[in-house]
Backbone bond lengths (Angstrom), bond angles and torsions (degrees), N, CA, C in turn:
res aa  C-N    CA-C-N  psi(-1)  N-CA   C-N-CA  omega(-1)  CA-C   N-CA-C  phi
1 X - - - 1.444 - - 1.527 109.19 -
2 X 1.568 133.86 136.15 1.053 152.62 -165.66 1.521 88.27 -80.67
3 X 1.643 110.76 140.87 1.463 116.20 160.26 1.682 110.46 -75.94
4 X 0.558 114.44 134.28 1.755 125.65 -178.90 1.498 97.20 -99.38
5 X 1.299 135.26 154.49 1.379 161.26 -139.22 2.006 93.52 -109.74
6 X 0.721 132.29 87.38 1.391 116.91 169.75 1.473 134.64 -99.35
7 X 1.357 121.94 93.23 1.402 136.66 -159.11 1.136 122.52 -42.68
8 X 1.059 120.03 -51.87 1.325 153.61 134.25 2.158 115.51 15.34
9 X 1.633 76.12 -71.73 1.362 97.89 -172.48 1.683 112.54 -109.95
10 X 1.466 88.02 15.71 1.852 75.45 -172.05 1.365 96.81 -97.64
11 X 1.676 117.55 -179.49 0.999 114.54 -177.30 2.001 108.32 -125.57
12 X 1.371 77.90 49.32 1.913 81.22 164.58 1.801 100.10 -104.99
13 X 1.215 88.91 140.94 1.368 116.37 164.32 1.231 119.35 -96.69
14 X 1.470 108.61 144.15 1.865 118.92 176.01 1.109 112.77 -83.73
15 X 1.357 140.48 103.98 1.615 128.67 169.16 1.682 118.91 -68.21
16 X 1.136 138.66 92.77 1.091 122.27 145.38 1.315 137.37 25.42
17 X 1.477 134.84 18.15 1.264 116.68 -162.72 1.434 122.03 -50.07
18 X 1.421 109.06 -40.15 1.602 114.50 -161.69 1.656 110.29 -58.89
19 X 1.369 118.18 8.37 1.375 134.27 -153.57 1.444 100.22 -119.20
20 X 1.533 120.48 -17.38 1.657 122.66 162.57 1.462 106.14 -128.56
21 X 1.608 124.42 -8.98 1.350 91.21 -157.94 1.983 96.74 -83.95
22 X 1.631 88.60 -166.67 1.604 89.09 -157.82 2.105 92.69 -81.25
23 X 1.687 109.19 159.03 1.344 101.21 -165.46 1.401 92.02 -93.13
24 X 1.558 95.83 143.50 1.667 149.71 -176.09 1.264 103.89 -148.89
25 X 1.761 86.76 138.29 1.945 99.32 176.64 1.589 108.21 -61.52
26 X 1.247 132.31 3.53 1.599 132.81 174.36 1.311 97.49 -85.90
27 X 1.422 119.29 -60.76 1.703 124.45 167.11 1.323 115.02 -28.25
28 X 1.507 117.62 -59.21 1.383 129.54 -168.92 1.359 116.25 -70.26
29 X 1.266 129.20 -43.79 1.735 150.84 171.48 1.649 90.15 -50.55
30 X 1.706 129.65 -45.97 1.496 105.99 -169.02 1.196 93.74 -114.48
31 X 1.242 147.59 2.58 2.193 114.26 137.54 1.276 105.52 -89.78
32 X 1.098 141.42 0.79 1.606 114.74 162.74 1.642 116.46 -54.75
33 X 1.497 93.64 134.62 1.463 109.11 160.92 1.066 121.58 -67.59
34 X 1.681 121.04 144.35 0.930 128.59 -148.24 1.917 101.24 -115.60
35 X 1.596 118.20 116.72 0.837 149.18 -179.48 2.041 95.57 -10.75
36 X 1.115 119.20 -78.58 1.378 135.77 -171.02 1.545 95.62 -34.43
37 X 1.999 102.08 -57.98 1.734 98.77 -155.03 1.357 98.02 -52.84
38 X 1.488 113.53 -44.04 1.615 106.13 -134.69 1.906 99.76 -86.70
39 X 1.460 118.21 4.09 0.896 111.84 161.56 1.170 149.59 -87.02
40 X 1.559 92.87 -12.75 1.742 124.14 -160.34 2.129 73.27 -94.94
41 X 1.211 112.55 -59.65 1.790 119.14 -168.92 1.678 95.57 -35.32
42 X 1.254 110.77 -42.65 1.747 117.94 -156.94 1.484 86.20 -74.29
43 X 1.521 129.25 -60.42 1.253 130.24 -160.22 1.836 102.15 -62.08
44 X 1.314 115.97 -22.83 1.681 124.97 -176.80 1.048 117.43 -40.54
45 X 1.558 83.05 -74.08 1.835 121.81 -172.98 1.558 113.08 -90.20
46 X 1.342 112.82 19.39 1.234 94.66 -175.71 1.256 142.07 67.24
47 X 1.326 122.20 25.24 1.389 123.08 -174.17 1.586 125.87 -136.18
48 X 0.978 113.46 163.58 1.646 126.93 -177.82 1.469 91.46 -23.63
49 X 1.592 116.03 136.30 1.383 121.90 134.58 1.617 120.21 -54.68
50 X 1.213 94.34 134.61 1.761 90.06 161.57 1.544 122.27 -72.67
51 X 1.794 111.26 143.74 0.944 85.76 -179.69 1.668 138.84 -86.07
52 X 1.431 124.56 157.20 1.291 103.45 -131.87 1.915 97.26 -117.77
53 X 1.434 107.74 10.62 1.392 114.91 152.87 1.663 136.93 -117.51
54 X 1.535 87.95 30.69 1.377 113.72 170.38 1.087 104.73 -48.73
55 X 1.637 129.52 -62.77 1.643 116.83 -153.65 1.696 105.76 -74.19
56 X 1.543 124.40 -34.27 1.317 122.92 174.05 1.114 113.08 -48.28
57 X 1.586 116.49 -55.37 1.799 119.92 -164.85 1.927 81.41 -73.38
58 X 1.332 162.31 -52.96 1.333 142.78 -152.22 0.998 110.11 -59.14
59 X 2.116 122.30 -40.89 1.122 147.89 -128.21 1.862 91.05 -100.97
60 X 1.698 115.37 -34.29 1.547 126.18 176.41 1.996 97.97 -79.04
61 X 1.234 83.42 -40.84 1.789 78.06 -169.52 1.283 126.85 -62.34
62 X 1.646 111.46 -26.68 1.291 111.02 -173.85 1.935 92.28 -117.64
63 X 1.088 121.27 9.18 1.532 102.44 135.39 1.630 125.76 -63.55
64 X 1.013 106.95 -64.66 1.483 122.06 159.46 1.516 136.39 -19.28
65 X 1.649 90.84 -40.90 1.547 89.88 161.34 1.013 124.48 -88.59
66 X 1.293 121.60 -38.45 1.557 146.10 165.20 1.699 106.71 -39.63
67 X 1.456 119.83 -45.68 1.182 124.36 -166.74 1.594 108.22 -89.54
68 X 1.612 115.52 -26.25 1.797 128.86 173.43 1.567 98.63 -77.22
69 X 1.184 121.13 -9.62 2.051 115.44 -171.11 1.431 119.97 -54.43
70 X 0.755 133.59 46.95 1.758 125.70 -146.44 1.933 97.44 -51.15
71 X 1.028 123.72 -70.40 1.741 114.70 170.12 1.669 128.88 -42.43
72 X 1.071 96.46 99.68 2.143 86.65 169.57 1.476 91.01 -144.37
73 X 1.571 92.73 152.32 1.584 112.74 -165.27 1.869 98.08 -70.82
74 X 1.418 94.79 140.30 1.328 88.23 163.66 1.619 131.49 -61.82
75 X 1.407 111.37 -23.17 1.456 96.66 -169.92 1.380 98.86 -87.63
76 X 1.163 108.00 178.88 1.979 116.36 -163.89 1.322 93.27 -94.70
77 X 1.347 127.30 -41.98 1.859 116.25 -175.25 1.452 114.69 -74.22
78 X 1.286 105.35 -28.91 1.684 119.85 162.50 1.682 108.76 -54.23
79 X 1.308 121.61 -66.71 1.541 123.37 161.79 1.083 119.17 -28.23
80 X 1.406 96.66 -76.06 1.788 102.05 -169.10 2.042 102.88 -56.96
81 X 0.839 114.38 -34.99 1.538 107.63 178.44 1.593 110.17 -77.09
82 X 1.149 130.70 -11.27 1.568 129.81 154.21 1.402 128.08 -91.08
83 X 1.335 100.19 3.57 1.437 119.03 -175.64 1.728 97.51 -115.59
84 X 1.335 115.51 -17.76 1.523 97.55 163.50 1.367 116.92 -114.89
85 X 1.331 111.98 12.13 1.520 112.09 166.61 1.499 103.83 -93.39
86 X 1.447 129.93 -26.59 1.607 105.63 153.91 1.155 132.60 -40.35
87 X 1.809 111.14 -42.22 1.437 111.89 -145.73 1.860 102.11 -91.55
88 X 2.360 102.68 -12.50 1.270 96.63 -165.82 1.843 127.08 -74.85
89 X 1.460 98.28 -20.49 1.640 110.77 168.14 1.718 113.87 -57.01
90 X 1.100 121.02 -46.10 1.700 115.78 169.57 1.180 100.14 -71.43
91 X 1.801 144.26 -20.80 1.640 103.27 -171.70 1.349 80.93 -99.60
92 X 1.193 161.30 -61.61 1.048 166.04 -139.98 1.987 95.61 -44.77
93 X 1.297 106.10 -58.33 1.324 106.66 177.73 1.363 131.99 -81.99
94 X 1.354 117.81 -2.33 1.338 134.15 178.42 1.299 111.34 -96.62
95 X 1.637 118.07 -10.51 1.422 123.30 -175.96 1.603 87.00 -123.84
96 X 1.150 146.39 -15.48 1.367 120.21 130.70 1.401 134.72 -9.92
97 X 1.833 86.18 -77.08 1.249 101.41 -176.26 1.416 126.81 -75.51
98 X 0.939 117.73 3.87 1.551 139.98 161.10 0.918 110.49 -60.25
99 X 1.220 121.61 -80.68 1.837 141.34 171.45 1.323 90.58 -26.05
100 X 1.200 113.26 -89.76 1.244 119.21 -177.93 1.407 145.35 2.59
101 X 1.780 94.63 -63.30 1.304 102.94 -178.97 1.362 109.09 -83.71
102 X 1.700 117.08 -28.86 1.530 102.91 177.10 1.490 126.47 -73.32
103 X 1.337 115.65 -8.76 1.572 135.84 158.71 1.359 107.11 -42.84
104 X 1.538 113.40 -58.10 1.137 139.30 -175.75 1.515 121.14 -45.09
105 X 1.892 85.62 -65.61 1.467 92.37 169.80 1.760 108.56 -68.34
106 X 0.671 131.36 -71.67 2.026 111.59 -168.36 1.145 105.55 -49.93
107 X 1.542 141.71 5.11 1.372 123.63 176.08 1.666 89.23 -94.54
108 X 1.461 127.54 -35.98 1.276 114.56 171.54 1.431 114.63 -84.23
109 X 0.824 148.95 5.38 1.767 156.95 132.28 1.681 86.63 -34.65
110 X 1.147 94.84 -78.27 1.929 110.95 -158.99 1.786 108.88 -42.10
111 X 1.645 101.45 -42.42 1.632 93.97 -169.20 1.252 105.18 -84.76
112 X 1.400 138.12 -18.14 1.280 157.66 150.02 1.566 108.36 -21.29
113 X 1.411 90.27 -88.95 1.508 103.84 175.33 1.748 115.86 -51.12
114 X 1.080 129.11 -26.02 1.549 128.10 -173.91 1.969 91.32 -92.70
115 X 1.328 125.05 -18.71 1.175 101.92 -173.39 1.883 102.32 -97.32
116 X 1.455 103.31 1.23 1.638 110.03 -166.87 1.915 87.86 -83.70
117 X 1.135 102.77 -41.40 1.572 111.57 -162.33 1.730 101.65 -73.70
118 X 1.451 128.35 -39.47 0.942 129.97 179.27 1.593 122.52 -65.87
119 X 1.467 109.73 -36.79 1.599 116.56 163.62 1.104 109.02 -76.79
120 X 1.738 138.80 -35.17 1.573 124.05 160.36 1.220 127.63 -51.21
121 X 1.499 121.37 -43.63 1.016 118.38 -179.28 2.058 115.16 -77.72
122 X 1.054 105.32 -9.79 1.286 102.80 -153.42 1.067 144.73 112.65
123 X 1.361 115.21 -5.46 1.367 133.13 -142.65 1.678 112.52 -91.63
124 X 1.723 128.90 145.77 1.214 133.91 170.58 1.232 133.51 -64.97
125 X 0.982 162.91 177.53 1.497 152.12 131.75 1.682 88.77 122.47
126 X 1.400 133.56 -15.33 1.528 129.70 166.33 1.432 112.04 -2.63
127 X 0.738 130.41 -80.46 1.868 134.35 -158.58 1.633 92.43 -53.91
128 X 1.628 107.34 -62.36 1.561 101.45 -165.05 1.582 106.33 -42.80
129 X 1.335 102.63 -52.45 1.791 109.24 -178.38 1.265 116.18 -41.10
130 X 1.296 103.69 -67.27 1.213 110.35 175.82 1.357 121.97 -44.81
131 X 1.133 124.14 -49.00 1.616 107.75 -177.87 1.578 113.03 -95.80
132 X 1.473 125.82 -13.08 1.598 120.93 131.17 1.536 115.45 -6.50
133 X 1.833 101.06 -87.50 1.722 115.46 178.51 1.555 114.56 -59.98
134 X 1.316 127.49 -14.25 1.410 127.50 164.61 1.287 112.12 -62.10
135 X 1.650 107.27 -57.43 1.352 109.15 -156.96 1.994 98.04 -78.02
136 X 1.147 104.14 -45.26 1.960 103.27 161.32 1.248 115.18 -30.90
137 X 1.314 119.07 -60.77 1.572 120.95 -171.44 1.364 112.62 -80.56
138 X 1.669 136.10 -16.38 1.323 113.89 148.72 1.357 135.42 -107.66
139 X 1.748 98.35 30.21 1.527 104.62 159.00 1.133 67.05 -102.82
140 X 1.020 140.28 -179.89 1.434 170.90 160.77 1.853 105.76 109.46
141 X 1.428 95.71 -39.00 1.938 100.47 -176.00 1.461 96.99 -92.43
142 X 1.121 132.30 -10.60 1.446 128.66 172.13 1.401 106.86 -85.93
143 X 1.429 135.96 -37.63 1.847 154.81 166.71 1.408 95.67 -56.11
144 X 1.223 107.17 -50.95 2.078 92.78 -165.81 1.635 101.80 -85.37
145 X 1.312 134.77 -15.93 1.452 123.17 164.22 1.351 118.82 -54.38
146 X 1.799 99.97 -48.61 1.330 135.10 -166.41 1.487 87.50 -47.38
147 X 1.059 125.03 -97.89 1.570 155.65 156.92 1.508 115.56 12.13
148 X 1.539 104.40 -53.42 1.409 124.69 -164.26 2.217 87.08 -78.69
149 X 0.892 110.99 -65.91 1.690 130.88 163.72 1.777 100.96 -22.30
150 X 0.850 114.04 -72.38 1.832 130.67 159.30 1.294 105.03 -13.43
151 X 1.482 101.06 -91.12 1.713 141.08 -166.88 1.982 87.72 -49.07
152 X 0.726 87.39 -92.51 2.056 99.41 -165.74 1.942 90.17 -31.57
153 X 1.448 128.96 -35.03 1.237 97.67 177.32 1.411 148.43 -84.36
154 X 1.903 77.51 -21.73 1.723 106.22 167.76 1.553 109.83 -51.28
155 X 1.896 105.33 -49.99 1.186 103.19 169.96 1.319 135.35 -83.15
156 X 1.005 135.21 55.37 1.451 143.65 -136.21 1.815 88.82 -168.92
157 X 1.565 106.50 -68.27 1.756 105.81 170.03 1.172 108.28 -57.09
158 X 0.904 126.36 -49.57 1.753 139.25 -169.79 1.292 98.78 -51.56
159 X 1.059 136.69 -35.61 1.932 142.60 -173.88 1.773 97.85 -73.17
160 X 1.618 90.46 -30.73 2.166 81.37 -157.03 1.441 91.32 -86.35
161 X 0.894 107.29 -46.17 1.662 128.19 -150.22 2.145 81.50 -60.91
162 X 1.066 100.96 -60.98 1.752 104.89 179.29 1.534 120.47 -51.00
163 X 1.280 109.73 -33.22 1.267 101.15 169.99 1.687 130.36 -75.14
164 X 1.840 95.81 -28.94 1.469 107.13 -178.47 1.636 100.12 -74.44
165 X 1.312 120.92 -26.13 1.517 104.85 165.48 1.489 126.31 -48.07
166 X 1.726 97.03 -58.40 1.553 110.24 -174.82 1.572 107.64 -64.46
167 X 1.079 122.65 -8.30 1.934 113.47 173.13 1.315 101.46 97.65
168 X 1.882 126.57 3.08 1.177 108.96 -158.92 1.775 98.44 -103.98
169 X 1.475 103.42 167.47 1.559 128.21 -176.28 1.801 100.44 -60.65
170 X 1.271 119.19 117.88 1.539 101.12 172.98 1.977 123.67 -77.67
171 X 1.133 109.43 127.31 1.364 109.93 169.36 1.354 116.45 -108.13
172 X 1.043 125.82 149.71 1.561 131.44 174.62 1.721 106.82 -78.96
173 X 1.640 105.40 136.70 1.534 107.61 -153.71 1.533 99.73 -53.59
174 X 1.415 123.79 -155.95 1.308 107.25 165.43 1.720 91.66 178.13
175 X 2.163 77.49 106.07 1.600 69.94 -167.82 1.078 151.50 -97.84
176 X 1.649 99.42 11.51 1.342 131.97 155.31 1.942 121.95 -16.72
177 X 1.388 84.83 -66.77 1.409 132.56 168.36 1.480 116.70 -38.76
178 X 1.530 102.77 -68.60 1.621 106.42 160.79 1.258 133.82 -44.17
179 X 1.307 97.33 -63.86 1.796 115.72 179.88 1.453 97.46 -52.41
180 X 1.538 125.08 -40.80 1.751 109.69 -164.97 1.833 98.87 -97.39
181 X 1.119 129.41 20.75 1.611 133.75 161.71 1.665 93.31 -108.59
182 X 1.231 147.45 -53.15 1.286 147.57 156.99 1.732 104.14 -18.22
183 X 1.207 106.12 -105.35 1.604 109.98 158.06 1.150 120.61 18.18
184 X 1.726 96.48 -92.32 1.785 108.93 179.00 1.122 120.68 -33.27
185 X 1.857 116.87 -34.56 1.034 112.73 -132.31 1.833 80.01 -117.70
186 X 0.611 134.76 -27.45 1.502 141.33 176.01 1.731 96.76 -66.80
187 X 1.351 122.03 -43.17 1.504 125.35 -175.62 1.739 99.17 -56.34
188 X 1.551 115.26 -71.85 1.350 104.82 -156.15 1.555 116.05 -63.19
C-alpha cells in the first residue's frame, strides 16, 4: 500500500506569502476583509459601518479620470503601463492596510491571551492588561474597517482601470443584473 500524504499530520507549514510579497490586486483579493466579518466587528465594538458603496463610487471615479485624460501614449504597452500606475497608489495602500490590520489583530490575540493567563493564574497588573487588550482590540476593529474601506476601493479602480485596458465602454456595475444572472444560474 502507497503512503498517502496526510495533511493533517504532516509537518509542512504554510508561509504567509501574501504578508511580504510585493502588492498586487492577487495580494489584495487574499487579505481583504471579508464583507460579513467586518460588519458583524462594527456591530461588536460599536462602531461606524463602513461605507459600503465605496467600491462603486471608486469604480465611477476613476473611470472619470481615465475618461477626462486627454494625453495617453500611443503605444498599447505604454498605456497599459500608465494605466497601472494609476491604479498602483490605491493597491499599494490598501494592502498596507491589510498587513496592518492583521498585525493588529495578533497583537490583540497576544494581549488577550497574556490577560486570559494572568486571571488564571492569579496574576496582578489586571486593569493594565486589561485595557492593553481593550485598547488592541479596538485598534484592530478600527484597522479591519480601515482596510476593508481600502480593499473595496482598490477594487472599485481595479474594475475602471480594467476596462480602459480592454478598449471597453465603461458602465456602472448593476447589480440588479448580477443577482438575476446569479439566480438563473443557481436555478439550472
Amino acid at each position: 500500500m502507497q503512503d498517502d500524504l496526510n495533511f493533517m499530520n504532516s509537518n509542512v507549514i504554510r508561509f504567509p506569502v501574501e504578508l511580504v510579497a510585493t502588492p498586487t490586486m492577487e495580494v489584495l483579493r487574499a487579505l481583504a476583509p471579508d464583507a460579513r466579518e467586518v460588519s458583524l466587528i462594527a456591530e461588536a465594538f460599536a462602531l461606524d459601518e463602513p461605507d459600503w458603496n465605496i467600491r462603486d463610487r471608486a469604480d465611477a471615479e476613476m473611470a472619470a479620470n481615465v475618461a477626462t485624460r486627454r494625453e495617453w501614449p500611443t503605444d498599447a504597452a505604454e498605456k497599459r503601463a500608465a494605466l497601472e500606475a494609476m491604479l498602483e497608489p490605491f493597491v499599494k495602500e490598501a494592502v498596507r492596510l491589510c498587513r496592518k490590520s492583521r498585525e493588529d489583530g495578533r497583537r490583540s490575540d497576544e494581549a488577550a491571551g497574556k490577560l486570559v493567563a494572568a486571571q488564571t493564574e492569579g496574576g496582578y497588573w489586571l486593569d493594565a492588561l486589561e485595557n492593553v487588550s481593550e485598547a488592541r482590540s479596538f485598534a484592530w476593529a478600527n484597522g479591519m474597517i480601515e482596510a476593508y474601506e481600502a480593499a473595496q476601493e482598490a477594487l472599485g479602480a481595479d474594475r475602471a482601470i480594467g476596462m480602459a485596458m480592454r478598449g471597453e465602454r465603461w458602465m456602472p456595475v448593476d447589480h440588479d443584473k448580477d443577482v438575476e444572472i446569479l439566480l438563473l444560474a443557481a436555478a439550472r
